[in-house]
C-alpha positions as CSV (number, residue, x, y, z in Angstrom):
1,X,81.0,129.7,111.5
2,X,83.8,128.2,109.8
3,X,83.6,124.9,111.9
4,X,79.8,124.6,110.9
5,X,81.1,125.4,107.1
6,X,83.9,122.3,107.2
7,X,80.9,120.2,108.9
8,X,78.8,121.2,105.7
9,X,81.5,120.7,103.0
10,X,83.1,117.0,104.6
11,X,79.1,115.8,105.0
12,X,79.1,116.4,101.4
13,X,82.1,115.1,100.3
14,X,81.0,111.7,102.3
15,X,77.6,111.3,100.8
16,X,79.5,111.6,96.9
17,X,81.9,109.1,98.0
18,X,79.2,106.5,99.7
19,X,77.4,107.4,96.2
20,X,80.8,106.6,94.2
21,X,81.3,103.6,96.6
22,X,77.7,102.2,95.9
23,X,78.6,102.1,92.3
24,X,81.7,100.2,92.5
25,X,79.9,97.9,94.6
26,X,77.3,97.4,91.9
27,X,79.7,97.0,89.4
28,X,81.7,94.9,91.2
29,X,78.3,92.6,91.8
30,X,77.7,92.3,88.2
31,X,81.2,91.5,87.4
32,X,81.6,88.8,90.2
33,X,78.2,86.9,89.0
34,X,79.5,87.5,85.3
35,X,83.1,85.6,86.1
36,X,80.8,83.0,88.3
37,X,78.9,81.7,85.2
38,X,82.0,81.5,83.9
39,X,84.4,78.4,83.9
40,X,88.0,78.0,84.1
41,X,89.6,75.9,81.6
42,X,90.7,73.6,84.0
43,X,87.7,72.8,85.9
44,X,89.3,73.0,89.2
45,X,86.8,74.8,91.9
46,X,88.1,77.3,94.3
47,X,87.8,75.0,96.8
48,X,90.5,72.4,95.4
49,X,92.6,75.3,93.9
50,X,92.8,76.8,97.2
51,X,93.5,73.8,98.7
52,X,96.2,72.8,95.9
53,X,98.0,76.0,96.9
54,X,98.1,75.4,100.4
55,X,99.6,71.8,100.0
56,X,102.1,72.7,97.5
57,X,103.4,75.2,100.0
58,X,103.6,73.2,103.1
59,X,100.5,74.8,104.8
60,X,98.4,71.5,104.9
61,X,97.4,72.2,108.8
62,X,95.4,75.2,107.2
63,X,91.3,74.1,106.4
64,X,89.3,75.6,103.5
65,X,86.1,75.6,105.2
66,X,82.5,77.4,103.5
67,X,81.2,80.6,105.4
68,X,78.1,81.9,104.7
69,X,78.9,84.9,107.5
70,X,78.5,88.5,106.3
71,X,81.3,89.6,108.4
72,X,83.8,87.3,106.9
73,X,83.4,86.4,103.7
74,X,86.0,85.0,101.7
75,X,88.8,85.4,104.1
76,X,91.9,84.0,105.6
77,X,92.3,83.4,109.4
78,X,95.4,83.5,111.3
79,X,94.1,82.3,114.6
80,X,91.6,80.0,113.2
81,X,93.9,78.7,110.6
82,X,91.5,78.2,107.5
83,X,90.5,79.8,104.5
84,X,86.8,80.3,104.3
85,X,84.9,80.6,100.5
86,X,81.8,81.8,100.4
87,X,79.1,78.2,100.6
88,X,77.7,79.9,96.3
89,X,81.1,80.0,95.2
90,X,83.4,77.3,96.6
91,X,82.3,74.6,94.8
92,X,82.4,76.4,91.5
93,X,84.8,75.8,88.8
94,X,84.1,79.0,88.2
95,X,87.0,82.2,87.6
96,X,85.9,84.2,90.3
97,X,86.0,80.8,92.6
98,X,89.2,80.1,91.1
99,X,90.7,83.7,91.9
100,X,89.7,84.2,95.1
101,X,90.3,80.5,96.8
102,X,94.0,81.4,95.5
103,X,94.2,84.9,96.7
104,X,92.9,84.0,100.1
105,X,95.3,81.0,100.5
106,X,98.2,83.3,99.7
107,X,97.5,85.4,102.6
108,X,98.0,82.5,104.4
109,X,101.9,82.2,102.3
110,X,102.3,85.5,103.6
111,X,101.6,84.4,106.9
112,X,104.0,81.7,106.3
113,X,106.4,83.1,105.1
114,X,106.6,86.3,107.8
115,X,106.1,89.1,105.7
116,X,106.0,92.3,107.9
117,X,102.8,93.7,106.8
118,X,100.8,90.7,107.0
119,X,102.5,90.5,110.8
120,X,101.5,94.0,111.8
121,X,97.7,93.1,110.5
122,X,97.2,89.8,112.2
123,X,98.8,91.5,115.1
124,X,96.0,94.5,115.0
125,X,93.1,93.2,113.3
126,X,91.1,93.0,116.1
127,X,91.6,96.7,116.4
128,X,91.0,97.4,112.8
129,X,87.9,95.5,112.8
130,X,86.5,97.0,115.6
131,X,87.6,100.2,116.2
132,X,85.0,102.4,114.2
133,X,82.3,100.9,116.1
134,X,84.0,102.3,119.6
135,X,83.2,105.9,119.0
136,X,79.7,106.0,119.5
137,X,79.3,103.5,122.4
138,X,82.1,105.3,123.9
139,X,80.1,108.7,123.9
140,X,77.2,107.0,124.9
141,X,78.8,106.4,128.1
142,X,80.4,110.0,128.7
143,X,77.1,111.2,128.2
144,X,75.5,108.9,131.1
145,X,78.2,109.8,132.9
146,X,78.0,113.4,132.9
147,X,74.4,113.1,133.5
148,X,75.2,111.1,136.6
149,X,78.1,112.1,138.1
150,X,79.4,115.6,136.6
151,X,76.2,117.5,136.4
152,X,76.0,117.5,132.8
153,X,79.2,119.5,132.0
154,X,80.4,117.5,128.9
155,X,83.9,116.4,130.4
156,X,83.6,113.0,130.1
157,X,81.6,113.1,126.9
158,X,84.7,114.9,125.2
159,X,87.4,112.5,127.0
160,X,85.9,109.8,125.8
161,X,84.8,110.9,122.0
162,X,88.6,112.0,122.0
163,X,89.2,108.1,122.9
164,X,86.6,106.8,120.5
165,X,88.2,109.3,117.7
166,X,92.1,107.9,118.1
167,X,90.4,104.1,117.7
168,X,89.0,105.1,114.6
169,X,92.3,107.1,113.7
170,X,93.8,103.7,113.9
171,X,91.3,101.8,112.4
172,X,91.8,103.7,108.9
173,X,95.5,103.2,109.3
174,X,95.4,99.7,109.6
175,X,93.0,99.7,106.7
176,X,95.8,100.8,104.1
177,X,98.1,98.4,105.8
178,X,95.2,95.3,104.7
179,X,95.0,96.6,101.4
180,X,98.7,96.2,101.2
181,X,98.4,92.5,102.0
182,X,95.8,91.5,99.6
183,X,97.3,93.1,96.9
184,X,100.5,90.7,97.0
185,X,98.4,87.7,97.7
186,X,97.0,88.7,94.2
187,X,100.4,88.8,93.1
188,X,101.1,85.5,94.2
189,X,97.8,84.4,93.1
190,X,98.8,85.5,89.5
191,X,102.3,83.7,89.5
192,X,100.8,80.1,90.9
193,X,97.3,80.3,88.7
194,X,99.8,80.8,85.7
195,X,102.7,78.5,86.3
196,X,100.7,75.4,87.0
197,X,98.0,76.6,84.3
198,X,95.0,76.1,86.6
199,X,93.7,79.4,84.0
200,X,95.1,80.6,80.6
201,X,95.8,83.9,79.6
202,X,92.7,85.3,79.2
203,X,91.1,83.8,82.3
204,X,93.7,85.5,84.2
205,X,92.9,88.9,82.6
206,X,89.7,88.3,83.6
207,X,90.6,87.3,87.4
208,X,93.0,90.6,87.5
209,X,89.9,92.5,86.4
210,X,88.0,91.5,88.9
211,X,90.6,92.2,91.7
212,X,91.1,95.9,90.7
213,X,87.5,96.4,91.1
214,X,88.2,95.0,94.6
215,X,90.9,97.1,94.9
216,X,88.9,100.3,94.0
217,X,86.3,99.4,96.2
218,X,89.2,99.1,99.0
219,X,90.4,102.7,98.0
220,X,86.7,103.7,98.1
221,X,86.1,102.8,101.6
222,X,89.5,103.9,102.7
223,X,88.8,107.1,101.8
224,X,85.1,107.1,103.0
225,X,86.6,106.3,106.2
226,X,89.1,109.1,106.5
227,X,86.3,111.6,105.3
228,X,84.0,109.9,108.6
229,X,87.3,110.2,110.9
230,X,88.0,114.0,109.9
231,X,84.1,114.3,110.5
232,X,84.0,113.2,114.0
233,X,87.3,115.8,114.5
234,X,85.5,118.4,113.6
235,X,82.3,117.2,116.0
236,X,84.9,117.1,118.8
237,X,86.2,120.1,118.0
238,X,82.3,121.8,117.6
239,X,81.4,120.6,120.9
240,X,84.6,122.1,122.6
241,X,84.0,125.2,121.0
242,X,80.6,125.7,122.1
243,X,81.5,124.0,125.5
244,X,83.0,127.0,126.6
């Protein structure tokens, strides 16, 4: 009874987080078009301030290319070395194409400049990018296996969820260690947007608004994810209990 009662209560807990998530998410929409009609003083687009960054910091071997792909979005690569900016926003002169072409090319100063978190995440993103999407593939299997080789008794099934369960374990580990990351490229962001006055002082206000919304959104689905991970536990855990 009390396993079915913790199923209950972290079920609930995860749909008024993905509810709370969903709102930041709006909000976060509305405030990302808002700061896109909205033009930095300088008139530089994310494209060239991103690319401004880069050269000034001997990473001219790095591209800014556009992505219109909903898996990476603005983002740096590491292995592909280039920053990609969204195809609607790279172009504008626009604050939130301003802030993000500099955040994303100070991952790649990170990068540069060996900083041990960013190390440990280009070192295990593939992991963190697909390790929640192991666990159900993985039980998949155990299933057909039982079926075909163990008579149905569950063995596998559990094995394998246990295996699926320690990839997602991992995966919301690594997530903290990403947030890390981007929050001092935004801190480097801040330092090089100021000191070669690409934005004034209230353009950068609005850019560090728009980043703790990110941020929040980051916590959000950090959270969301540990809620799913303790979830699946407690699945494991039902199955063994009634396995016996």
């Amino acid at each position: 009874m009390g396993l079915e009662i913790a199923l209950l209560i972290v079920g609930i807990l995860i749909i008024i987080v993905s509810i709370a998530s969903f709102g930041v998410s709006i909000w976060l929409s509305l405030k990302y078009v808002k700061f896109n009609r909205r033009n930095s003083s300088s008139g530089m687009t994310g494209q060239e301030v991103a690319r401004k960054i880069l050269d000034a910091n001997g990473l001219g071997h790095i591209k800014v290319k556009a992505t219109g792909s909903l898996m990476f979005g603005n983002s740096y690569s590491h292995y592909f070395k280039k920053v990609r900016l969204r195809r609607f926003t790279r172009h504008e002169a626009s604050l939130t194409s301003v802030g993000i072409g500099a955040q994303k090319a100070s991952l790649a100063i990170l990068d540069k400049d060996g900083d041990p978190d960013m190390k440990r995440r280009i070192r295990l993103v593939p992991i963190m990018t697909f390790g929640p999407f192991a666990f159900i593939p993985l039980v998949l299997i155990g299933v057909v296996l039982d079926l075909l080789i163990f008579n149905g008794s569950g063995i596998i099934t559990l094995v394998l969820a246990g295996i699926g369960f320690l990839f997602y374990l991992y995966a919301v580990v690594l997530s903290v260690l990403t947030l890390k990351t981007e929050k001092k490229a935004q801190e480097i962001a801040y330092h090089v947007l100021k000191a070669q006055g690409i934005v004034n002082e209230e353009e950068l206000a609005n850019i560090k608004e728009l980043f703790k919304l990110y941020n929040i959104q980051y916590v959000n689905d950090i959270i969301l994810s540990t809620l799913e991970l303790i979830f699946r536990a407690l699945e494991i855990a039902y199955k063994i209990k009634n396995s016996d």
